[in-house]
N, C-alpha and C positions, 0 to 999 in steps of 0.2 A: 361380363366380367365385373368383379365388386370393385377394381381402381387397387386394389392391396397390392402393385407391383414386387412394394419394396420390403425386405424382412426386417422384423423389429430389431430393434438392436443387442446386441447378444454380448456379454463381455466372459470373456471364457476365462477361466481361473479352476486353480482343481479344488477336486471335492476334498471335501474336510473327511475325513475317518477318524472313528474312535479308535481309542488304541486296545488292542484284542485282550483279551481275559487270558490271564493268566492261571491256570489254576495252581494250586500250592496247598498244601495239607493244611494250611489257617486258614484259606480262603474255604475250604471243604469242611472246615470244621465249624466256622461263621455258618455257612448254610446249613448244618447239621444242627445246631443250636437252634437257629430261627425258625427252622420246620417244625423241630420240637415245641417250639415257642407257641407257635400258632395251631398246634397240634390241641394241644390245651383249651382255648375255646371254642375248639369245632363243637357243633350242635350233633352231628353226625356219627354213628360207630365208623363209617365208613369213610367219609374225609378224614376224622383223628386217625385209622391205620394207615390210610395213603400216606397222611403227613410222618407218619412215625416212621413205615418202611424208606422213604426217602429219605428221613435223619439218616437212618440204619445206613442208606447208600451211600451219602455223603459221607459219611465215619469210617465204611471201608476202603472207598476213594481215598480219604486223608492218610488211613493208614501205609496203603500201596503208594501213595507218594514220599510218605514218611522213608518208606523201605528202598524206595527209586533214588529220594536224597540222598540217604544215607549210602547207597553205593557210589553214589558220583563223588560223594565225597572220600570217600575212601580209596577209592581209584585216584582222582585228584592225589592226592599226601601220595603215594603207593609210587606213582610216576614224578612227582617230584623228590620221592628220596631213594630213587632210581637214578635221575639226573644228577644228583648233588654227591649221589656216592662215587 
């Protein structure tokens, strides 16, 4: 036996987490720009289209959120001048 009876000492505390990603039609559109961005000094035909068809994705992503907001908001108003009337 190595003598190691005793366990080291341990101080329990919680774990830190990041706070989760949000996505949002700006944050999609950030991405979209930057792919773009980098797209531009790829040495590659092949890297520049990957980068560019991911803008492309990120930009339909934006847009379906844009279309997602825009009903939540409208439902929002829609039941608030439902209560009010």
């Amino acid at each position: 036996m190595s003598g190691l009876t005793h366990s080291l000492p341990f101080e329990a505390r919680a774990s830190v987490r990041t706070p989760k990603h949000r996505d949002t039609s700006t944050t999609c559109r950030e991405r979209a720009t930057a792919d773009l961005l980098k797209s531009v000094v790829m040495i590659t035909a092949n890297e520049r289209l990957t980068l560019e068809r991911s803008a492309a994705s990120w930009e339909l992503r934006a847009q379906l959120l844009d279309r997602v907001e825009e009903t939540e908001r409208a439902r929002c108003q829609a039941a608030a001048q439902g209560l009010s009337a």
